[in-house]
C-alpha positions as CSV (number, residue, x, y, z in Angstrom):
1,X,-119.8,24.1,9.6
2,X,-116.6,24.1,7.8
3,X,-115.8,21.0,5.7
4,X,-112.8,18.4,6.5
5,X,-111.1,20.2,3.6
6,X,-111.6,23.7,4.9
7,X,-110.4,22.9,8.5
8,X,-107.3,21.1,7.2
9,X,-106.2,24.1,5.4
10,X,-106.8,26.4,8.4
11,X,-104.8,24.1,10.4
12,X,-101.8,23.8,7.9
13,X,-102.1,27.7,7.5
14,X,-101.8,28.1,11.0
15,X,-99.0,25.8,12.1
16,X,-96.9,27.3,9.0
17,X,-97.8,30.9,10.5
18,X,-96.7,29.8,13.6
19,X,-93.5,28.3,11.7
20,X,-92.6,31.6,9.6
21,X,-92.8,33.9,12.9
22,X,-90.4,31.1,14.4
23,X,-88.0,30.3,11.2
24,X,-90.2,30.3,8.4
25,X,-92.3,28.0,6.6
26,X,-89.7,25.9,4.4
27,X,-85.9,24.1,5.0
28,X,-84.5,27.9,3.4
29,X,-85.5,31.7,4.8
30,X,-84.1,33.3,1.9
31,X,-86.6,30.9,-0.8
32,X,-89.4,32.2,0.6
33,X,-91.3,35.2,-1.4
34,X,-94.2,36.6,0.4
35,X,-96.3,38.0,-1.9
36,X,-99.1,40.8,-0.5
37,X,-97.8,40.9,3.0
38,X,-101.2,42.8,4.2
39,X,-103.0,40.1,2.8
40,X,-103.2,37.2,5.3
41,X,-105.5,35.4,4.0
42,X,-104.5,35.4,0.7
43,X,-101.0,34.2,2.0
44,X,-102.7,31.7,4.8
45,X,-104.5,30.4,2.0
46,X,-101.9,30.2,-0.8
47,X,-99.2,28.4,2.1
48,X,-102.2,26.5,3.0
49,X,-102.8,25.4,-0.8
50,X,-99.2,25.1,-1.3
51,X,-98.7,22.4,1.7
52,X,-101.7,20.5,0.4
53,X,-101.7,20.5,-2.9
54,X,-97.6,19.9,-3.5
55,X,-98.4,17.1,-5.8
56,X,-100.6,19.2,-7.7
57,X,-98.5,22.3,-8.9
58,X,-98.5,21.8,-12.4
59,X,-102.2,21.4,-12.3
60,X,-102.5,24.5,-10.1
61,X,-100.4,26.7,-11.2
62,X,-101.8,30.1,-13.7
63,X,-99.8,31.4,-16.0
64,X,-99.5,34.7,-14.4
65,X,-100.4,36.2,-11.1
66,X,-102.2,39.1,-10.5
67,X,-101.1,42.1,-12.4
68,X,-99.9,43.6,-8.9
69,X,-97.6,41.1,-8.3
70,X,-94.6,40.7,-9.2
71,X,-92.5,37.1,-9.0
72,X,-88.8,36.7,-9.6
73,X,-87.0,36.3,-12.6
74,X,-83.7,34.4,-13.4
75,X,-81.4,32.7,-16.3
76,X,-81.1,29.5,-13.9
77,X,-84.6,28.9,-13.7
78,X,-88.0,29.2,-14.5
79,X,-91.1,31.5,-12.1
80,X,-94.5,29.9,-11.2
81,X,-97.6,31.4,-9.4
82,X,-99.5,29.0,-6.9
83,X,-102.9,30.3,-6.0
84,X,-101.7,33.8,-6.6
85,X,-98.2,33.0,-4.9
86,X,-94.9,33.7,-6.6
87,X,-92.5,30.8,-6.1
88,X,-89.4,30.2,-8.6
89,X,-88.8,26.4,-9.5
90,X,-85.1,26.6,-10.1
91,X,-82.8,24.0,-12.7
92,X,-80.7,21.3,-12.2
93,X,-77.7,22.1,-10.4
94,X,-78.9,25.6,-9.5
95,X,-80.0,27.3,-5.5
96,X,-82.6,29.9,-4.8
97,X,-80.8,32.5,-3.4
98,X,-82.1,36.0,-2.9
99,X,-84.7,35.2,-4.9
100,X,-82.8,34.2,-7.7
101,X,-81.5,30.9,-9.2
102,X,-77.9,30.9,-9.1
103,X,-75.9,27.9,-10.5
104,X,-74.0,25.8,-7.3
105,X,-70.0,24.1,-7.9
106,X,-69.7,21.0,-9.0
107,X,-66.2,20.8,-7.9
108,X,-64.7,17.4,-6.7
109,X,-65.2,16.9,-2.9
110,X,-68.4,18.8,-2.4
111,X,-70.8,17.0,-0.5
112,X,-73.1,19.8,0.6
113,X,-74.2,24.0,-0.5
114,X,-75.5,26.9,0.9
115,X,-76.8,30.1,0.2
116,X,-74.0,33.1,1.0
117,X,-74.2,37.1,0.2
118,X,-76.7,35.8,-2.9
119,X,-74.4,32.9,-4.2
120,X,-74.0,29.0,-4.0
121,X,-71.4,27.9,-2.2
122,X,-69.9,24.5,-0.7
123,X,-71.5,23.7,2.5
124,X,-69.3,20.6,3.5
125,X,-67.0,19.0,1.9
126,X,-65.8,15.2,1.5
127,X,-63.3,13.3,2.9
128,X,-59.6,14.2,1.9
129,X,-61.2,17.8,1.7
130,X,-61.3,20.7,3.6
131,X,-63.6,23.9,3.3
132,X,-61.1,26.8,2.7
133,X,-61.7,29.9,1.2
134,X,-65.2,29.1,0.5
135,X,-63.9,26.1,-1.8
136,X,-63.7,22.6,-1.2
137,X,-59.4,22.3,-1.6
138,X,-58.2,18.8,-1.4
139,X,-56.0,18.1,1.4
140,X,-52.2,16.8,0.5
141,X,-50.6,13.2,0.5
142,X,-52.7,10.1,0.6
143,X,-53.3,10.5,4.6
144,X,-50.6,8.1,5.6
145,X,-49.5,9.9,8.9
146,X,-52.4,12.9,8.8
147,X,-52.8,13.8,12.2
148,X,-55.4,17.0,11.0
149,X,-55.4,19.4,8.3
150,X,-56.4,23.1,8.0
151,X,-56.8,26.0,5.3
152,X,-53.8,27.9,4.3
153,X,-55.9,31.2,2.3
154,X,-57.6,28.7,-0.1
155,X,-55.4,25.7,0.1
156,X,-55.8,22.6,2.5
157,X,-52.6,22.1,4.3
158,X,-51.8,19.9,7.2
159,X,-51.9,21.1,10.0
160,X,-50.5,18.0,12.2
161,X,-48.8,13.9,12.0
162,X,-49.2,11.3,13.7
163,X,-46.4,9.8,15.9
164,X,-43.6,8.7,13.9
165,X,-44.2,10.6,11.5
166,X,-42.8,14.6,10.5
167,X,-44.3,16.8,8.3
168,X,-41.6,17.9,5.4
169,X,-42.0,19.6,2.6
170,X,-45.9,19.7,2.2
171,X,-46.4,16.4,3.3
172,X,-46.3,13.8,6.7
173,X,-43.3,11.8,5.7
174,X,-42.7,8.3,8.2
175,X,-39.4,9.2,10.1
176,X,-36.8,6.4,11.5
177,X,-37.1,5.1,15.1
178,X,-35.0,7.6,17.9
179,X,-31.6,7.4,18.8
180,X,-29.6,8.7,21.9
181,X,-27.3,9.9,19.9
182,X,-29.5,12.0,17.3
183,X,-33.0,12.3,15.9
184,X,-35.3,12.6,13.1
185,X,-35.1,15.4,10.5
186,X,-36.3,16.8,7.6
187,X,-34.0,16.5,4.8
188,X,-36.2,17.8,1.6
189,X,-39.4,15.8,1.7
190,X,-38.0,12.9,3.8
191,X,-37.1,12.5,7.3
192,X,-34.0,10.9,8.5
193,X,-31.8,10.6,11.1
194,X,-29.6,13.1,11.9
195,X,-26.7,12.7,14.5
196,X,-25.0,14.8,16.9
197,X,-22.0,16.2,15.9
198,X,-18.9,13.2,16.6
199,X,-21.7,10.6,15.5
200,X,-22.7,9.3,12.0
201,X,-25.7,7.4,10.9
202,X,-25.2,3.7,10.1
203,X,-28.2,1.3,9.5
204,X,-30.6,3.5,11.2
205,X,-28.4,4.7,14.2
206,X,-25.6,7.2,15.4
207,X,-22.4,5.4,15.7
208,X,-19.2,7.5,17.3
209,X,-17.4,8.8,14.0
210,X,-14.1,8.2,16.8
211,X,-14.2,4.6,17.3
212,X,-12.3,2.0,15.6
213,X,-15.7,0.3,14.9
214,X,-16.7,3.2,12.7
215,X,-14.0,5.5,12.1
216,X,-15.2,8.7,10.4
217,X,-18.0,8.4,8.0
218,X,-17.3,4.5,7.7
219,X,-19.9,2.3,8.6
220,X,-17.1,-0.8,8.3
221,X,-14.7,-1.2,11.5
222,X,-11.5,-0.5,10.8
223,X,-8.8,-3.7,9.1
224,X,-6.7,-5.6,12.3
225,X,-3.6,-6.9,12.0
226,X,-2.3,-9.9,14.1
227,X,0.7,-7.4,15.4
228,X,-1.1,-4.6,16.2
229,X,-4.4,-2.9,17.4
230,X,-7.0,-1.0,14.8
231,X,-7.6,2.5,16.1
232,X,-9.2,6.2,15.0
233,X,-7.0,8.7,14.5
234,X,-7.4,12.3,15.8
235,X,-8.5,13.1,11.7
236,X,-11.2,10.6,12.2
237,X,-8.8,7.9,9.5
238,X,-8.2,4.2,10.0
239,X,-5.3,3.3,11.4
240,X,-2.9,0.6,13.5
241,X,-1.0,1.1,16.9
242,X,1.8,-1.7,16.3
243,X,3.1,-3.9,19.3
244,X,6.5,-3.4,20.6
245,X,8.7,-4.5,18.3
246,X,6.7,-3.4,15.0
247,X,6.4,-0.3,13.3
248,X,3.2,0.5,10.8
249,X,4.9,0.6,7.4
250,X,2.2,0.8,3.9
251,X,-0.8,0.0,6.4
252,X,0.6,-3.2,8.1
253,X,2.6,-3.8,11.3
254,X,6.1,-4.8,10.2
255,X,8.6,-6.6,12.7
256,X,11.6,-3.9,13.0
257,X,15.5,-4.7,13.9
258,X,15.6,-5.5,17.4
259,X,18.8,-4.9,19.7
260,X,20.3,-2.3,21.8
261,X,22.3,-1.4,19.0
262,X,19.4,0.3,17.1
263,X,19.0,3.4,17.7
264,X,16.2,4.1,15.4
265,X,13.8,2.5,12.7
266,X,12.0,3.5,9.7
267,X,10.1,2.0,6.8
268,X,11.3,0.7,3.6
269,X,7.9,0.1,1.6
270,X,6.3,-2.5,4.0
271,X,9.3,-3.2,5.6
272,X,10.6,-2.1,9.1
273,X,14.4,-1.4,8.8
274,X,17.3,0.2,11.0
275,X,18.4,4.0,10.0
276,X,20.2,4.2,13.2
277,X,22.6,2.6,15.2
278,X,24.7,3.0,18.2
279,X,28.8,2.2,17.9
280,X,30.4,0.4,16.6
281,X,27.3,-1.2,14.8
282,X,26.4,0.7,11.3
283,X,23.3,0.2,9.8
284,X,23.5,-2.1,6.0
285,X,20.7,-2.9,4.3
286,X,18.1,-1.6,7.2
287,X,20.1,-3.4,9.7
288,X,22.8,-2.7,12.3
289,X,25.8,-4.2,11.1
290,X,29.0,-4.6,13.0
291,X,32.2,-6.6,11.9
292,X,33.0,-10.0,12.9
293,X,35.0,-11.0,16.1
294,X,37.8,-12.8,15.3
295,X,37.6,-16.2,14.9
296,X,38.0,-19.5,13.6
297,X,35.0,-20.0,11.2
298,X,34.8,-23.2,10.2
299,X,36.8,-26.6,12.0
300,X,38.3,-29.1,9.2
301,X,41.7,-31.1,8.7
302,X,43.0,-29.5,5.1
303,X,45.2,-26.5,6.2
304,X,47.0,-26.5,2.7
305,X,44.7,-24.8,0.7
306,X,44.4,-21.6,-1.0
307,X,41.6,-19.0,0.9
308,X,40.2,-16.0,-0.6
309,X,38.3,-13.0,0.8
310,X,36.2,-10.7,-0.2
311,X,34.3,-7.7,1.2
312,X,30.8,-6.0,0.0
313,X,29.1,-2.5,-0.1
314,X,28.1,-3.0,3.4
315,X,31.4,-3.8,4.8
316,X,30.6,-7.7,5.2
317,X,33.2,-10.2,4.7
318,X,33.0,-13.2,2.3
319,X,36.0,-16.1,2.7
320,X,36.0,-19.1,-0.3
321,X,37.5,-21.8,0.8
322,X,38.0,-25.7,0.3
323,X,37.6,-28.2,2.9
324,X,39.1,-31.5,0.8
325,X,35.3,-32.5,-0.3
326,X,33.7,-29.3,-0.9
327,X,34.0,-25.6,-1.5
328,X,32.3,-23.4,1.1
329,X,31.9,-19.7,1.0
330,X,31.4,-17.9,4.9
331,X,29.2,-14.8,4.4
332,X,28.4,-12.2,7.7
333,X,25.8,-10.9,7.2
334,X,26.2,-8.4,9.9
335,X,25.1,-10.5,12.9
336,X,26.2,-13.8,12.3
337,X,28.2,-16.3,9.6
338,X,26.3,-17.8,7.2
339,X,27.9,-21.2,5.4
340,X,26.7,-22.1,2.2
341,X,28.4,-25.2,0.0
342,X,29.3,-24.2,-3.8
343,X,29.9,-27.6,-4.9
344,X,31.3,-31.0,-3.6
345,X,33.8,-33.7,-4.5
346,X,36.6,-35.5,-3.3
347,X,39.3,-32.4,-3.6
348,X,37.9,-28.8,-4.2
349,X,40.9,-26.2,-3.5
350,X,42.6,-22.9,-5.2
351,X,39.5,-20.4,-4.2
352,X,39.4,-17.0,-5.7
353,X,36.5,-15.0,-5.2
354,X,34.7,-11.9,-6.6
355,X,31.6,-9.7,-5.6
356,X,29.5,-7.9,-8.5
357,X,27.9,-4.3,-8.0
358,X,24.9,-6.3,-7.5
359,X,25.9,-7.9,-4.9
360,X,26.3,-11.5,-6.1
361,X,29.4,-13.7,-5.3
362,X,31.2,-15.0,-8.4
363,X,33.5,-18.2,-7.2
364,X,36.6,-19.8,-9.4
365,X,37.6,-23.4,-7.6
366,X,40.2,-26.8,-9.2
367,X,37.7,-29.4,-9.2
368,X,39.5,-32.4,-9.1
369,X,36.9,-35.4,-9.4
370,X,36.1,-32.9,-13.1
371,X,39.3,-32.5,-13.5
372,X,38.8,-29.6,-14.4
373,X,38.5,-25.7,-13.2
374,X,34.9,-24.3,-12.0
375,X,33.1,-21.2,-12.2
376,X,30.1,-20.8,-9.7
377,X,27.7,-17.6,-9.4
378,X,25.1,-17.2,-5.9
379,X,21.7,-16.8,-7.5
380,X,18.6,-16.4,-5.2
381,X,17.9,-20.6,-5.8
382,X,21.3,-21.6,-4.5
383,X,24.5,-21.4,-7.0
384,X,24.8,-22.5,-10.8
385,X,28.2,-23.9,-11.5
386,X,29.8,-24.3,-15.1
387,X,33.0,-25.8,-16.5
388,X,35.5,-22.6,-17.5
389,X,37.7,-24.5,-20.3
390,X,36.4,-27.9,-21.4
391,X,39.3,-28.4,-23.1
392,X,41.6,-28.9,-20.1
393,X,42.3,-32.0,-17.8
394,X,43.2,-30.3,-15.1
395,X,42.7,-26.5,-14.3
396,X,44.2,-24.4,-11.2
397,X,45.7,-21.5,-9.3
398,X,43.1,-19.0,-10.7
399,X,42.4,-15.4,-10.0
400,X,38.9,-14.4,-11.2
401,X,38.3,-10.5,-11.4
402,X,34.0,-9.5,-12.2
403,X,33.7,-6.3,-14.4
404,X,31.2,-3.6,-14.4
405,X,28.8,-5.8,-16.2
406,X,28.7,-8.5,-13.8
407,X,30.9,-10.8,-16.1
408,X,33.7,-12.5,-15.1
409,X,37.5,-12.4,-16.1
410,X,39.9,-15.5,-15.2
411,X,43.3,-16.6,-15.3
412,X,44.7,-19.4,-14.4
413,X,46.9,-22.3,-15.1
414,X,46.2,-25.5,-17.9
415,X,48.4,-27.9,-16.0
416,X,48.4,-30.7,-18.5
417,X,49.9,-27.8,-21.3
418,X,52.2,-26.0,-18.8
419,X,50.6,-22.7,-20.2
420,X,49.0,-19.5,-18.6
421,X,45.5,-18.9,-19.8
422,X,42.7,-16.0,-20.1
423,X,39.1,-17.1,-20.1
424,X,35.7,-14.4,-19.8
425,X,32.0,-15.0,-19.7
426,X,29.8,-12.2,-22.4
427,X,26.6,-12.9,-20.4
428,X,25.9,-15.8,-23.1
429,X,29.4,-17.5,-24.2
430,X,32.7,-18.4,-22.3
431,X,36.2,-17.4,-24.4
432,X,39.4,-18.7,-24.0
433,X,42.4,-17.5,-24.6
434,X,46.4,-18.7,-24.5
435,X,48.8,-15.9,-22.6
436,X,51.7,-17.3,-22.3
437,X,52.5,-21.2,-23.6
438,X,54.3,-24.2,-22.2
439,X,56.0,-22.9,-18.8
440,X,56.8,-25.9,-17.0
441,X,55.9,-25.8,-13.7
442,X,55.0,-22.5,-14.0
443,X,52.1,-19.7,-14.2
444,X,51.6,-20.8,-10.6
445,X,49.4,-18.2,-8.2
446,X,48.8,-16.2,-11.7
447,X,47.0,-13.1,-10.5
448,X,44.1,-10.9,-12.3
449,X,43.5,-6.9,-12.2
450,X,40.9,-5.5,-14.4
451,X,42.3,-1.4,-14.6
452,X,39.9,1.6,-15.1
453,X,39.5,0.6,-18.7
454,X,38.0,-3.1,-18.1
455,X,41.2,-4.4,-19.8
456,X,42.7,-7.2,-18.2
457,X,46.5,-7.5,-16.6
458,X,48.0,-10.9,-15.6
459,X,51.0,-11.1,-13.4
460,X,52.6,-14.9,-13.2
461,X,55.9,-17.0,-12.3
462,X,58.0,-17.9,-15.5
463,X,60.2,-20.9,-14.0
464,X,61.8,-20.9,-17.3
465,X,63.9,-17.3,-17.0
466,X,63.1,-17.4,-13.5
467,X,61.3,-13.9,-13.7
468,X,58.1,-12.4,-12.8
469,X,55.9,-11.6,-16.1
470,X,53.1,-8.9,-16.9
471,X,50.6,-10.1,-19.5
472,X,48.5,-7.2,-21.1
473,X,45.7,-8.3,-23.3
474,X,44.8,-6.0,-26.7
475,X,41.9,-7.4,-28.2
476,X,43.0,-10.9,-27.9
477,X,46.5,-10.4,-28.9
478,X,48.8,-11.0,-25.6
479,X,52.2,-9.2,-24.8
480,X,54.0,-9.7,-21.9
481,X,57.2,-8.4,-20.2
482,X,59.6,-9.3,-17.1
483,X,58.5,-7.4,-14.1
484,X,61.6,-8.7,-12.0
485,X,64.4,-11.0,-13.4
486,X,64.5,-13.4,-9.8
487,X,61.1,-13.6,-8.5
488,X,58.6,-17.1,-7.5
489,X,55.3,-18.3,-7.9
490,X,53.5,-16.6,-4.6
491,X,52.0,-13.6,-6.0
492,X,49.4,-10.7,-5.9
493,X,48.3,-7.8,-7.7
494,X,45.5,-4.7,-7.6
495,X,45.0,-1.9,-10.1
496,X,43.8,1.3,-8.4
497,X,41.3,3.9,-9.8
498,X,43.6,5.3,-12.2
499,X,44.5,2.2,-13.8
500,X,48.2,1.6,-12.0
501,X,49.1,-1.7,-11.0
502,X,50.2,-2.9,-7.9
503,X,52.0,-6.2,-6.9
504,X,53.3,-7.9,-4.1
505,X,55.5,-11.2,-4.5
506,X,57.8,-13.4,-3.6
507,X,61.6,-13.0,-4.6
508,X,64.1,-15.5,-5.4
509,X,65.7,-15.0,-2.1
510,X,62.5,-15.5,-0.3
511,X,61.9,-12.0,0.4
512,X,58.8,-9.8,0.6
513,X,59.1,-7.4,-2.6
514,X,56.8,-4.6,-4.3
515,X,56.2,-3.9,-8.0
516,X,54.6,-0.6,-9.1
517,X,53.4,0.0,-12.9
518,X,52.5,3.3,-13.8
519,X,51.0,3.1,-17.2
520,X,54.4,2.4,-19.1
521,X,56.9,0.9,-16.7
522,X,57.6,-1.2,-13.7
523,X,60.0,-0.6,-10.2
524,X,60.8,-3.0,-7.8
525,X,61.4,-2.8,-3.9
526,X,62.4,-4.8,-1.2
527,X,59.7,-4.0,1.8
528,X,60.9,-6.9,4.3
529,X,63.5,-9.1,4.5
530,X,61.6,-11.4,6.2
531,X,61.8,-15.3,4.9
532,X,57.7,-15.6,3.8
533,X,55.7,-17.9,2.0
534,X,52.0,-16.4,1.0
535,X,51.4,-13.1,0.2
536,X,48.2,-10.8,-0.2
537,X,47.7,-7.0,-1.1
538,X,45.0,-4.5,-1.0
539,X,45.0,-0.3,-1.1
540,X,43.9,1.9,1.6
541,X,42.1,4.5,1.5
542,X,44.6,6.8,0.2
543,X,45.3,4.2,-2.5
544,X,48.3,3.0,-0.4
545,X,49.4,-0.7,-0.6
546,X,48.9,-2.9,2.5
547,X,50.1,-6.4,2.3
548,X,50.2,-9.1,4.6
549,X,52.5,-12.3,4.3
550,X,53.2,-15.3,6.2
551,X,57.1,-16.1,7.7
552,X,58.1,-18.9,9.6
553,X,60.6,-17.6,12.3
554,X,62.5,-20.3,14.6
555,X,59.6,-23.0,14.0
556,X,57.3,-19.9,15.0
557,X,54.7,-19.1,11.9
558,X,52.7,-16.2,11.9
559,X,51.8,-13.5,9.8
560,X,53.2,-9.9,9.7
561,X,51.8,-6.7,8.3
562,X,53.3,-3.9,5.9
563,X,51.8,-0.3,5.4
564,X,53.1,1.7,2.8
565,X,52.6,5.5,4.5
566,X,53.4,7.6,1.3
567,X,57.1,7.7,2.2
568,X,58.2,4.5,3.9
569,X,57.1,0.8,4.7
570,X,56.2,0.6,8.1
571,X,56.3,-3.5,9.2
572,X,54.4,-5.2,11.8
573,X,55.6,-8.6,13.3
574,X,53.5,-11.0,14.4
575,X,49.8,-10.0,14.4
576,X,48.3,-13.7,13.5
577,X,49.7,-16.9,14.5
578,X,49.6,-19.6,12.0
579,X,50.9,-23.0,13.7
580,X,52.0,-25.7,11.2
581,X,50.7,-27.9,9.0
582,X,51.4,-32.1,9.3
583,X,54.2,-31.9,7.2
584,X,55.9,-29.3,9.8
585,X,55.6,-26.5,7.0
586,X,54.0,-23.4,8.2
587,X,50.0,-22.7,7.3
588,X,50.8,-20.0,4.7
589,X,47.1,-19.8,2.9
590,X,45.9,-15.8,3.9
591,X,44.1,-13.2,1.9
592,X,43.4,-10.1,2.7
593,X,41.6,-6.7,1.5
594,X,40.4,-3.5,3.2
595,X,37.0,-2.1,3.8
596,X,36.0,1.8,2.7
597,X,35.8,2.7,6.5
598,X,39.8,1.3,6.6
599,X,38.9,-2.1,8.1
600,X,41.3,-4.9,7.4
601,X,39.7,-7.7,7.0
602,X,41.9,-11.2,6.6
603,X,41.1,-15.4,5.9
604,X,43.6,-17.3,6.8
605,X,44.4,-21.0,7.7
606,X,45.2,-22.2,11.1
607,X,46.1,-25.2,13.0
608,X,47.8,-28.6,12.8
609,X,45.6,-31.2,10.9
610,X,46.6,-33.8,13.3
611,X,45.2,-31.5,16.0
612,X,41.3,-30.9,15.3
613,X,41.5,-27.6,18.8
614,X,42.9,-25.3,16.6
615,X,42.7,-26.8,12.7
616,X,40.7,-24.6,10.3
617,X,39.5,-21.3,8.4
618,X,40.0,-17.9,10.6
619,X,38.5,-14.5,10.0
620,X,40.5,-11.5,11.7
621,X,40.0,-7.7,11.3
622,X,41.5,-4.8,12.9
């Protein structure tokens, strides 16, 4: 009978028989090495030995097998015969495959090997890993948004994301939330939101690149403005639609010119102004202009006073004036009068006014609480008044004429020497100079022309020969001659763009006359026969004279008009009525001067001062 040991071994030979038919005898096929196949019972017993006696191999093993057979050989490990089996006990880090010991990777992200066509290869691989090629290949990104990966040839690549997320340039990048208007897109390894066309993004959604909200690429609505409404333009740029009544000038509504009589507006910088307008308005500093209706301007009891007129680069009349306790300038400015007070006191009269190329109104005025004669220039603050010659007690009938430079030129009359003077203003010092000395009661209505050359000529009454004188100035040095040997104190004269001189006054016998000077010499004419009191020139056009002069006719004064036509005088009676003044003399204070369209504009005084209906200044034109 067998022993325990015996029947053990038979039993272990026999179930591993049983397990080579089926799979073979150990975990691998391929590290088996049968030795003497026809042997079975060598090989039952050398399997049986080999189960049993596992702990025992060192002790067991010979150091060679019979010389008939023969065990494997290899670098990567070392051959061993068990009860006359070959086996092959292989290193470290090294697989029995095909009978020989091959070294296995030891690459990052192998978990597992195998046996393949004789060599060691990855089996499974770890986490972030995928088996490609036959190598474990780590997988991209850090597996934020992996859905699955898969092999590319040797490289792990993935192969879906999870929602919300896109894969972009190798990797699952997260993409923004959808939008009706657009949706996520690749754009280099990130993912964005891309719009339709007509929409933009703007804090993670598609706005219309139309709307005023978001106009073109902006993601800021477009500026308001209280006149008008913020819109898109048909180029996708900011813009306004004004109101009624505004235009859009330098990105703003402006208020524009209203009134039938504009035709059309345009901008001036950030202003809306008139280019337009219908008859007989013109437009004048980006309005529509038209001339005053005539009319009486202002309501006050002095009606013996001198007036002066004026007219501007738009055609807009300017009257000085005195009322008794203040000097007032009237200004149109195209739509309406505008009063503004120069200066105050108990008697301001003998107005002559001026207007710069500028614009700005030079005043001369007898002041007679100063005693003295006043200058006043309009600034943008209201007007800045000075004393013209300190030196005087008492200062009047001036002319003031404003050169090229903006600085004025006046004569006048010292009273308390009886003498005719010159004073002009450099910009920073007034001179003064003595014309003609000690006329009693004379130099009265002196007149001043600046000619072409800026020189000044001064035309005055000399009650001592009873003549009408011409005062021409060279560098301070005065000479004078006798225009007409029988003339008066009402006078006026105008030089003309060549430098000629032309005068209207009074004569002895209380007729209208006219004095031309050429250059070298004075003539004299009778242009109405008229008995006439003021008088007041200007040139047309043509550089014609026009004057106008007041007569009193049977108790009837009024004003009549002369035209010179380049042959004759051609005289108009009547055009203004005057009325009279409380002494019963006629109102006789006019000035007059023409426009460059040909307008004739006039100031005149009106009324009886006893009668407040009808007292006061007028304008008139025609």
């Amino acid at each position: 009978m067998r022993s325990w040991r015996e029947s053990t071994k038979w039993l272990l030979a026999l179930i591993c028989v049983v397990l080579i038919v089926l799979s073979g005898c150990t975990d691998d096929e391929e590290s088996q090495t049968p030795v003497n196949e026809g042997d079975s019972d060598v090989g039952v017993d050398a399997a049986v030995d080999a189960a049993v006696d596992v702990g025992d191999v060192e002790d067991d093993v010979s150091e060679e097998c019979e010389s008939d057979i023969e065990c494997p050989s290899g670098s990567h490990g070392q051959p061993r015969c068990i009860d006359q089996m070959c086996t092959v006990e292989c290193d470290v880090g090294a697989r029995l495959c095909d009978d020989n010991c091959v070294l296995c990777p030891d690459g990052a992200g192998i978990v597992e090997t195998t046996c393949s066509a004789g060599e060691c290869v990855p089996a499974e691989c770890d986490d972030g890993f995928e088996l490609c090629g036959g190598e474990c290949a780590q997988c991209p990104g850090d597996g934020a948004g992996s859905e699955s990966f898969g092999c590319s040839g040797d490289q792990c690549v993935i192969s879906d994301c999870e929602d919300g997320y896109r894969y972009c340039d190798g990797d699952c990048a997260e993409c923004p939330d959808d939008d009706p208007n657009g949706a996520p897109q690749c754009d280099g390894a990130e993912c964005v939101l891309t719009c339709n066309a007509d929409f933009h993004e703007c804090s993670g959604e598609c706005v219309p690149s139309d709307s005023p909200d978001s106009c073109g690429g902006s993601c800021q609505p477009c500026p308001s403005d209280d006149a008008g409404e913020a819109i898109c333009t048909d180029s996708l740029e900011c813009s306004l639609e004004c109101f009624s009544g505004y235009q859009l000038c330098d990105e703003s509504c402006a208020e524009c010119p209203d009134g039938s009589e504009v035709l059309s507006t345009t901008c001036d910088g950030a202003q809306c102004i008139a280019d337009a307008c219908d008859s007989p308005y013109w437009e004048c500093e980006g309005a529509c202009c038209r001339h005053p209706d005539s009319e009486r301007i202002h309501n006050h009891a002095s009606v013996e006073t001198e007036v002066d007129i004026v007219v501007d680069d738009e055609m807009r009349p300017h009257i000085a004036f005195g009322i008794g306790n203040a000097m007032i300038v009237q200004s149109w400015d195209g739509q309406q009068w505008i009063e503004r007070q120069v200066d105050d006191g108990s008697e301001m009269a003998d107005a002559s006014i001026d207007i710069d190329d500028d614009g700005t109104l030079h005043v001369v005025y007898r002041h007679v609480d100063d005693s003295s004669l006043k200058y006043g220039r309009e600034t943008d603050t209201g007007w800045v008044r000075t004393t013209v010659d300190p030196a005087i007690s008492f200062g009047s009938y001036a002319s003031i004429e404003v050169d090229s430079d903006g600085n004025p030129h006046i004569a006048y009359r010292d009273v308390s020497e009886e003498d005719v003077k010159y004073a002009f203003y450099d910009g920073d010092d007034w001179t003064v100079e003595t014309v003609h000395e000690s006329i009693f009661d004379g130099g009265r209505k002196t007149s001043l022309a600046l000619d072409h050359e800026g020189k000044p000529h001064i035309t005055y009454y000399d009650i001592n020969e009873n003549a009408m004188r011409h005062a021409l100035s060279d560098d301070g040095s005065w000479s004078n001659q006798v225009i007409a040997s029988a003339g008066s104190s009402d006078t006026e004269m105008t030089a003309d763009d060549d430098g000629e001189l032309h005068l209207a006054y009074r004569g002895s016998d209380w007729t209208q006359n006219y004095a031309h000077f050429d250059g070298e010499e004075w003539s004299t004419s009778l242009v109405s026969s008229h008995e006439m009191f003021r008088t007041s020139i200007a040139l047309d056009g043509d550089g014609n004279p026009e004057i106008f002069f007041t007569r009193y006719i049977d108790s009837d004064p009024a004003a009549n008009h002369l035209r010179y036509d380049g042959s004759e005088w051609i005289e108009t009676e009547d055009v203004l009525e005057l009325g009279t003044s409380s002494s019963g003399n006629p109102n006789r204070y006019l000035a007059f001067t023409i426009d460059d369209d040909g307008v004739r504009h006039l100031g005149y005084l009106r009324g009886n001062s006893d009668d407040s209906s009808t007292r006061g200044t007028y304008y008139y034109n025609e």
